[in-house]
C-alpha positions, 0 to 999 in steps of 0.5 A: 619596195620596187626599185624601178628601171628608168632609162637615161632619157628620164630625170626624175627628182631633180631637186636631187641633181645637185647632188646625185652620183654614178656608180658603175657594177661590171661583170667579171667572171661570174661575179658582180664588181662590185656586189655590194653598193651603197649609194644616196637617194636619186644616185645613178647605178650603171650596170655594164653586164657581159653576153652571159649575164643578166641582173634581176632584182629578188626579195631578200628570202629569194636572194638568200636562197640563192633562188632566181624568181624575179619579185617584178622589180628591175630586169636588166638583159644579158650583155646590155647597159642599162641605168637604174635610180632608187626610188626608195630608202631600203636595201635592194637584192638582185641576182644572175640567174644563169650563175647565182648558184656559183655565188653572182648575186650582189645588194644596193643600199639605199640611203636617205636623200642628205639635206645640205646646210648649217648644223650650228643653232647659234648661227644666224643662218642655222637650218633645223631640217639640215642633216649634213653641214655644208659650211656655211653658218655665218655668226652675228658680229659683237657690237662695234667698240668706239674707234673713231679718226684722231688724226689726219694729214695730207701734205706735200708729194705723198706725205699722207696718213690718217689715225684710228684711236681707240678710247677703250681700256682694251685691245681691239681686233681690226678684222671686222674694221674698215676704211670705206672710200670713194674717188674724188675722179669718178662719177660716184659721188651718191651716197654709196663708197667705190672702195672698201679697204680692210685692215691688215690680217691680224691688225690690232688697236692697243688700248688708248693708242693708235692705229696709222695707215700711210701712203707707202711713198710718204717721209721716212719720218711718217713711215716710222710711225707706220702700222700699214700702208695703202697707196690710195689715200686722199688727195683732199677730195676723197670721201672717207668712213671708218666702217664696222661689218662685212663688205657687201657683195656691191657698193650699197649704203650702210642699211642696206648693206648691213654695216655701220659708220662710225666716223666720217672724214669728208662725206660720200655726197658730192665732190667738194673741189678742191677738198672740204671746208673745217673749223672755217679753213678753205679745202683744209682737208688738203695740204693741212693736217687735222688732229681731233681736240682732245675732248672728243671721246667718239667718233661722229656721223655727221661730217657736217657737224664735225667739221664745224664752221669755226675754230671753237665749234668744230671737233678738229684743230687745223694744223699747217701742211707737212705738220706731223707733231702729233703723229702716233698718238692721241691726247685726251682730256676731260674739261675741268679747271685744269683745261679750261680757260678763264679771261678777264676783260675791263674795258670803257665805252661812251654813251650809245656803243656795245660791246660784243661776248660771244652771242651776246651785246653789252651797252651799259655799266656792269660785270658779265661773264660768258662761257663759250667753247675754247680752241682745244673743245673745253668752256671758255669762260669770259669775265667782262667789267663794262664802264659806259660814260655818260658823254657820247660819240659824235659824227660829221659829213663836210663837203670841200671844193680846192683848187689843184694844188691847194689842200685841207687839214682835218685833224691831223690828216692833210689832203689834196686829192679828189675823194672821201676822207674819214677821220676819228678824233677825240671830242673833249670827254674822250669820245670819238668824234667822227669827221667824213671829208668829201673833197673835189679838187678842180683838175684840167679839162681834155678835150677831143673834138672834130670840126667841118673844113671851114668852121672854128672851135672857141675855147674861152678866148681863143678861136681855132680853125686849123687841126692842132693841140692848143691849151688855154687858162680859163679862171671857174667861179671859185677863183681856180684857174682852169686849165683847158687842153683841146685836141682839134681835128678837121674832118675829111671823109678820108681821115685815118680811123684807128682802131682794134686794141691801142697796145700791149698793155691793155689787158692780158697776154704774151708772146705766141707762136703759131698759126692765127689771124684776126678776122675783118668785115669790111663795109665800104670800099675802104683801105686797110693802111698799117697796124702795130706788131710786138715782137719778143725778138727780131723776126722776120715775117710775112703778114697777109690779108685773105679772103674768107677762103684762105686766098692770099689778096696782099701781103707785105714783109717786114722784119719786126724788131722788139718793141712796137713796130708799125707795118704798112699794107695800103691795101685797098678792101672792097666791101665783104665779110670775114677778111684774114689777118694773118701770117704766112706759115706760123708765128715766131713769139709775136704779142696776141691777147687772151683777155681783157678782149672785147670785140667788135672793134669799129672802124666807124661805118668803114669797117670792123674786126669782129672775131679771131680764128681762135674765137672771141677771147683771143686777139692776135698780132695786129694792134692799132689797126689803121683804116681809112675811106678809099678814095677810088670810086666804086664799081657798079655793073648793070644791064641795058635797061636798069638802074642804079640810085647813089645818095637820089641821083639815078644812073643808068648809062656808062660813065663816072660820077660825083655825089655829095653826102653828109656825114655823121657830124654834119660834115660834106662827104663825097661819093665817087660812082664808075657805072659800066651798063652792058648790053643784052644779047640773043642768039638763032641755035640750030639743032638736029636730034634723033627720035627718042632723044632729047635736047636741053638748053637752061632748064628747059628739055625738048623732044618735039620738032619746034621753035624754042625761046630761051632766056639764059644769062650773060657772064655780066648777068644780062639777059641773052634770048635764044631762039633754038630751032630743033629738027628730030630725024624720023628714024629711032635711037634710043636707049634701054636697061639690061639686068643681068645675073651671072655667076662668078666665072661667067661673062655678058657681051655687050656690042663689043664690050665683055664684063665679068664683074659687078657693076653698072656699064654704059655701052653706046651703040650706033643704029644705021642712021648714025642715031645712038643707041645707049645700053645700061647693063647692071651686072650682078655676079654672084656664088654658091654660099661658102663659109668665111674663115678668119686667120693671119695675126689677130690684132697687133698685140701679138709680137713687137711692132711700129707703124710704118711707112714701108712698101711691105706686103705679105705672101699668099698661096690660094690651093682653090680660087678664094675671097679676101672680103675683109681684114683690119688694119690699124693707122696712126693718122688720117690718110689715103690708101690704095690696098693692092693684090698683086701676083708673083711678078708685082702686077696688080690684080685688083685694088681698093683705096680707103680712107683710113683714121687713127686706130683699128678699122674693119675694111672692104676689100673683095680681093678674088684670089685666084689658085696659085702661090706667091701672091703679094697682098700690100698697098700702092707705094709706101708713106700710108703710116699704117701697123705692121709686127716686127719681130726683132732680129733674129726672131720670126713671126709664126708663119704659115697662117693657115685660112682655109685654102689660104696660106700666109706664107711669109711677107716681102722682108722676110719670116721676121716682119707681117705688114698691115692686114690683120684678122682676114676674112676669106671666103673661098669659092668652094666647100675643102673636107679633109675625111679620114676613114677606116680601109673598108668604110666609104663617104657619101657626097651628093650622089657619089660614094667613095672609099678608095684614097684620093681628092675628089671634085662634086659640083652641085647647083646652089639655091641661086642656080650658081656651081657649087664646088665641093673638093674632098681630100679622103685617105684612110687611117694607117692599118695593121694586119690581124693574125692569129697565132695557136699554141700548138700550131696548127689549130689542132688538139687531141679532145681533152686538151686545151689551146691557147689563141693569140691575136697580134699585137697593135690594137686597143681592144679584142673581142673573141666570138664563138657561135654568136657570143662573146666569150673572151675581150683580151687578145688571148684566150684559152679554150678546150673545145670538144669537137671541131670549132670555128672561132672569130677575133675582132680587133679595133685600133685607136682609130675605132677601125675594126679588122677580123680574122678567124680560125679552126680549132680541130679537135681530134680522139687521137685514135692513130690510123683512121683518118690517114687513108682519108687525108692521103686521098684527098688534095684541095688547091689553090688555097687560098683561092680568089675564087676557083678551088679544085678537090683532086681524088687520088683514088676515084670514088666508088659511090656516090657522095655529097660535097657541102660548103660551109661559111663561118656561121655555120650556113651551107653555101654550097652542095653537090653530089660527087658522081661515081668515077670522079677523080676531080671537082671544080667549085667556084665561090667568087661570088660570096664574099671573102672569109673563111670557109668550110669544106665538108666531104662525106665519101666511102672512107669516112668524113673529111672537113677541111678549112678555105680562105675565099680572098 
């Protein structure tokens, strides 16, 4: 039954930590504030206690008794904070035992520890051992009433909406009721909904009417009929469940989440396209309406089912786009007689057909009656009475050939042209009699052939030698005349070639603008003659052929009319892949195909278009391409000693060359050869090196005195043999590697250069024989580790602005040498920038140039700013696109941005713009405390100490040997002056009386001290001393800086004329006194007496004896510290005590 003292850096129990409290008792007067508690199990009690109390935990017997004995429980010290935790369920009893007679004693009830839960056993989450209800009971839902989709439209624009009927004979509250969904846009087509949409508060179904949810921009027609809208409805292609339950913390399927599905349009599963097939209609959940057949009395959770695969099986009627008839309400029906359908069919056949009812197949004579499921979901029921003749249906195939012009009569069909015939005719006994007709009608024969110069084609009669149409009437052995058209064309091996798409019209396109080409690989010295161009209106253009670099090689430029129009090039193609067939800037509207395109086209073996710049569906611009073989020679170089083979003749002298070939058709074909043979060459190269160097020639590296042979190549590729004959001078260049590690500030001297930053340098420097000497500096600079601050506008969001191609910069101010290291900045395209710091006067300091691309970027700079003011920190000329903040007229950016020692104080145009560098990142080369201390306190850096206002400078040695500087910017908090006022004034009272102290005013909190103790913490106090007291006021401001001062209250009997001859004798001066105090005796003693020198805690400082005959007494006290002091003087007239200010 102890209650048990524990400190604040214990936690015990801490399943009670989520719900402990603090309570506070303080100590007012003699009393407890407050004296009684009641707290829970594992509450936290502060007992906050003055200098003169204490808190000791009693038994109640004690307590009652207003005793003090402790029964061994908590025992808190006087003037202390301490913390207690009850450990037990009782009432606890403690006591002040100085005071507990004047009534300071004070109870802690204790009470259970609560459990927090659901109090209510009809819940679903009810919890037996709970003794406090949290309000959390959830309660089981009523089962689901049948609510199901009755309809479903989406139309033109926004004209969308669905119903939810209710079949019951009662009102149904939608609170627990939604619409689950998911988006036919995202990737979350697995089962699982995206959005779970409740219906409005307070929504309700009437019984057997319905509930209509619209797209808030439908026809006003559909908004009539509105119960709530929703701005979100399907587009055809978004899955949507009538659900029934409470949404799940996370889109989660039905069991799982503890939710039902009671009706489906579309499904979760997958994205259908373009919407979802029903009643055999393609997509018909778009651009349709859907009314449920009157029927169905529930909904169903099987999309698949429901939708059906026809008219008769699927539960849903499928009605035009924007077909809103049935909107607002519901049919429905039961089947009977009166809504079912009855039909009846009579119908003959001949022996061997059927009839088909439904499922079934009818082929003899007879009555049948078939009941199937009619369009509105009702029976359907067929009567059929079947005849079967005895006479059957006949078939029969005939084979004619005509002559063209003639034709056959089948039936009452007359025919002329090449194909197969069907005709139905009707035999004697009224059956079907089919006849198929497969007709060849004998048509003129075309012909294309080519012949060899010098030999002749014979058609029929005919004999032709000469290139040219011809036409001949040759009769077939069915009497026919048939008529033959020949194209003949002699062959020459420098015939045009046509080739590439004929014309416009075959397969697909139109007219283009832009840039575009055709891409030509050619095979053999060929020329590339003309092509056809269509254009859309009259245009003047620039056509070129290029390499497969770019380079223009020819170009011709021709004003193309509407229509074909043939433009000439004559350009003669040496062999090479990917020519460019193009135009010169962009095209204006000439005809390109983007289908019915089918590369290569071949040239025969001459050439072939293979492709086009916008890949092999497209075809641009050039249409009947013309080529033809070149007639020049073909160039051949080689070197003295080589050769070269043309159809098996081997050259291997300058000179031109005739070779004949045949060609593919058998046909003579001459090859024209023009073979240059160039000579080798050699060459005697003298060189002379130092020692320690070395000479390259080819691949080849020597550093020995020798004779070399090279073998280099000619510009014709030929061999050229150099024979080099090297000295190496004995005296030594040579070369060497300097490492170097500085500190920013500091230099390396390298023969005449000086380098500060880092970087690699070459320096070549000269030994006496003229031999060079070649110096390799890496030069790293390096500093103290300073912090990196971030400041200036954050990103581009934070005022109005564009991208711009202003020459802006913005306006810096350095207080000591900084690091711009980084900033973002923000592009509109790709481009090439130059980053510029510049001082006042625009010259530049250091630079940067970036690539930048479209959107935010993190850049590089290690700018090194200098201390000074009005730096410029922009870019090199203007054009470079990137983000700068316009605040608009009138208005300004929030200048200054404070960085650290860095300031952005404004920029080139003024308050109202901030141009391009965003969230920079300063580093700056030294360590900036701003310090503010109490007057009196003082701060330690390294190994000074300082306590007088001012900017001080240490300098310490980093890590990597490098200075680091710390600037410090010390001041004190603003002080008030602490005195002491006295009713009465001065501080002395006859014994008995009562004197009020006052501290002055400005303070936040006051602590009035005597012999150790605090008696008093307002800034007055009252007192009645009984003799002589030395009291001490300490004050504390805002800025917890504390001051003090204390005062003498004299306290005498009042009995009049005993001190008088005393104090006239005696005079003490200067006082106050820095130091020196001087007592002057009017009256010189006559005996011996003692001087004392009290300080304010009652310690003697100073004593001496005053020697007979002493008129005066000097006493220096400079070495004790400031305060207050008390001069105690024992002489033949009585005791004197009198108070000294040491300053």
């Amino acid at each position: 039954m102890k209650l048990r003292l524990h400190f604040l850096t214990i936690l015990l129990f801490t399943c009670f930590t989520s719900f402990s409290q603090i309570q506070t008792i303080n100590t007012i007067g003699n009393t407890f504030l407050p004296d009684t508690v009641t707290c829970t199990l594992g509450d936290t009690i502060i007992f906050n206690l003055g200098i003169s109390h204490n808190a000791v935990e009693v038994d109640q017997t004690t307590y009652i008794s207003n005793g003090d004995t402790s029964n061994g429980g908590f025992d808190i010290g006087f003037g202390t904070i301490d913390t207690v935790i009850p450990t037990l369920s009782q009432t606890y009893y403690y006591v002040c035992q100085p005071h507990v007679t004047m009534g300071m004693k004070g109870v802690i009830i204790v009470n259970s520890f609560p459990i927090y839960g659901c109090t209510d056993s009809t819940a679903t989450n009810y919890n037996l051992l709970a003794t406090i209800d949290d309000g959390t009971c959830t309660y089981p839902l009523p089962p689901a009433e049948n609510l199901f989709f009755s309809e479903y439209a989406e139309g033109s624009s926004n004209n969308k909406y669905f119903e939810i009927y209710n079949p019951t004979s009662d009102t149904v509250d939608l609170t627990n009721y939604a619409f689950a969904r998911v988006n036919s846009s995202s990737t979350n087509y697995n089962g699982v909904y995206e959005f779970w949409v409740d219906f409005d508060t307070g929504a309700v179904v009437l019984p057997h009417d319905v509930y209509v949810v619209v797209h808030p921009s439908a026809d006003p027609f559909i908004i009539a009929e509105a119960d709530m809208d929703y701005g979100s409805l399907s587009n055809g292609d978004d899955g949507m469940a009538l659900v029934y339950g409470t949404e799940p913390t996370i889109p989660i399927g039905p069991i799982a989440g503890g939710y039902v599905i009671l009706d489906w349009i579309g499904d979760w599963d997958a994205d259908p396209g373009q919407g979802w097939d029903v009643a055999g209609v393609g997509a018909a959940t778009r651009n349709h309406t859907l009314v449920r057949k009157c029927p169905i009395s529930q909904g169903d959770t099987s999309w698949t089912n429901a939708a059906g695969i026809d008219p008769i099986n699927s539960q849903w009627i499928v009605l035009s786009q924007n077909d809103w008839t049935n909107i607002g309400f519901h049919n429905a029906c039961v089947c009977d007689s009166t809504t079912n359908s009855y039909t009846s069919i009579i119908d003959t056949i001949c022996n061997g057909l059927s009839i088909v009812v439904g499922n079934n197949t009818y082929d003899s004579t007879g009555i049948y009656s078939d009941t199937l499921l009619a369009f509105n979901g009702c029976d359907s029921i067929i009567t059929t009475t079947l005849t079967v003749l005895s006479t059957s249906a006949s078939s029969t195939v005939n084979d004619v050939t005509i002559c063209d012009g003639d034709s056959v009569v089948v039936g009452s069909s007359v025919y002329n042209s090449t194909g197969s015939y069907v005709d139905v005719l009707t035999n004697s006994a009224g059956c079907d009699s089919t006849v198929t007709t497969n007709l060849t009608v004998q048509t003129p024969v075309y012909q294309d052939i080519t012949i060899c110069d010098g030999d002749s084609l014979v058609v029929g009669n005919s004999v032709y030698n000469v290139g040219g149409s011809y036409t001949d009437t040759i009769q077939s052995s069915i009497g026919c005349d048939s008529i033959v058209y020949t194209n003949l064309t002699i062959y020459s091996q420098f015939n045009s070639i046509f080739g590439g798409i004929p014309d416009n019209t075959v397969g697909g396109g139109n007219f283009y603008s832009g840039q575009q080409s055709l891409e030509l690989s050619c095979y053999m010295p060929s020329e590339l003659v003309s092509a056809v161009i269509y254009a859309d209106d009259t245009t003047l253009t620039t056509f070129e052929v290029r390499d497969n670099n770019g380079n223009v090689l020819d170009s011709v430029t021709a004003n193309i009319i509407p229509g074909g129009h043939r433009i000439y090039f004559n350009y003669n193609m040496s062999a090479g892949s990917d020519y460019e067939l193009g135009i010169s800037g962009s095209s204006n509207d000439l005809f390109r195909h983007n289908s019915g395109v089918n590369y290569p086209y071949n040239f025969g073996s001459l050439a072939a278009v293979t492709s086009s710049s916008a890949g092999g569906n497209y075809y641009y611009f050039f249409y009947d391409i013309e080529v033809r073989q070149s007639s020049q020679p073909t160039n051949y170089s080689i070197c003295d000693g080589d050769s070269i083979v043309v159809a098996g003749s081997v050259y291997n002298t300058t000179g031109l060359y005739t070779d004949s070939l045949t060609s593919s058709i058998g046909c003579d074909s001459l090859v024209f050869t023009n073979l240059v043979v160039h000579p080798n060459a050699s060459l005697t190269n003298n060189q002379t090196i130092c020692s320690g160097e070395t000479y390259s020639i080819g691949l080849n590296i020597y550093d020995s005195t020798g004779i070399y042979y090279d073998t280099l190549s000619t510009m014709y590729g030929c061999d050229s043999i150099v024979t080099t004959i090297l000295v190496i001078d004995s005296i030594v260049g040579g070369s060497s590697v300097n490492q170097q590690t500085i500190c920013i500030g500091d230099s390396v001297n390298v023969g005449i250069s000086t380098y500060f930053n880092t970087g690699v340098y070459s320096d070549t420097l000269s030994s006496i024989n003229g031999c060079d000497s070649v110096v390799t500096t890496y030069l790293n600079v390096v500093t103290a580790n300073y912090n990196t601050i971030n400041g200036g506008l954050p990103d581009t969001s934070s005022a109005p602005g564009e991208f711009s191609n202003y020459y802006g910069y913005l306006i810096l101010d350095a207080t000591i040498m900084s690091l711009l290291k980084s900033a973002t900045v923000y592009s509109e395209d790709t481009n090439v920038v130059t980053f510029e710091l510049r001082d006042n006067n625009g010259v530049v300091l250091d630079n940067v140039t970036h690539t930048v691309y479209p959107g935010s970027q993190s850049l590089i700079f290690n700018f090194l700013i200098p201390s000074g003011i009005d730096y410029q920190l922009g870019i090199a000329g203007g054009n470079s696109g990137l983000y700068r903040n316009n605040a608009g007229n009138g208005n300004s950016i929030a200048y200054p941005f404070n960085i650290g020692e860095v300031d952005i104080t404004s920029s080139g145009a003024g308050d109202q713009y901030y141009y391009f560098y965003y969230d920079l990142e300063i580093m700056p080369h030294s360590s900036y405390i701003d310090t503010v201390i109490c007057d009196g306190d003082s701060v330690q850096i390294g190994p000074n100490t300082y306590d007088t206002p001012g900017i001080y400078v240490d300098t310490f040695i980093s890590s990597n040997l490098c200075d680091s500087l710390v600037y410090i910017n010390l001041d004190y908090y603003p002080t008030i002056t602490l005195s002491i006022q006295s009713v009465p004034d001065p501080a002395e009272i006859c014994l008995g009386d009562t004197i009020t102290l006052e501290g002055s005013t400005g303070f936040d909190q006051y602590y009035w001290i005597s012999e150790n103790a605090v008696i008093g913490q307002n800034q007055q106090i009252e007192l009645s001393p009984s003799q002589d007291f030395w009291y001490l006021l300490k004050a504390i401001d805002v800025y917890g800086c504390s001051v003090q001062e204390d005062i003498w209250v004299y306290v005498d009997t009042c009995a009049t004329g005993i001190d008088s001859e005393i104090l006239s004798n005696i005079s003490i001066y200067p006082n106050p006194s820095s130091g020196m105090f001087t007592i002057e005796f009017k009256r010189v003693t006559e005996k011996n007496s003692n001087i004392s020198i009290v300080n304010s805690i009652g310690n003697i400082v100073f004593s001496e004896e005053l020697i007979i005959g002493e008129s005066s007494k000097n006493i220096d006290l400079s070495e004790f510290s400031k305060g207050i002091y008390l001069i105690e003087l024992q002489t033949e007239l009585g005791f004197y005590k009198k108070k000294i200010i040491l300053q």
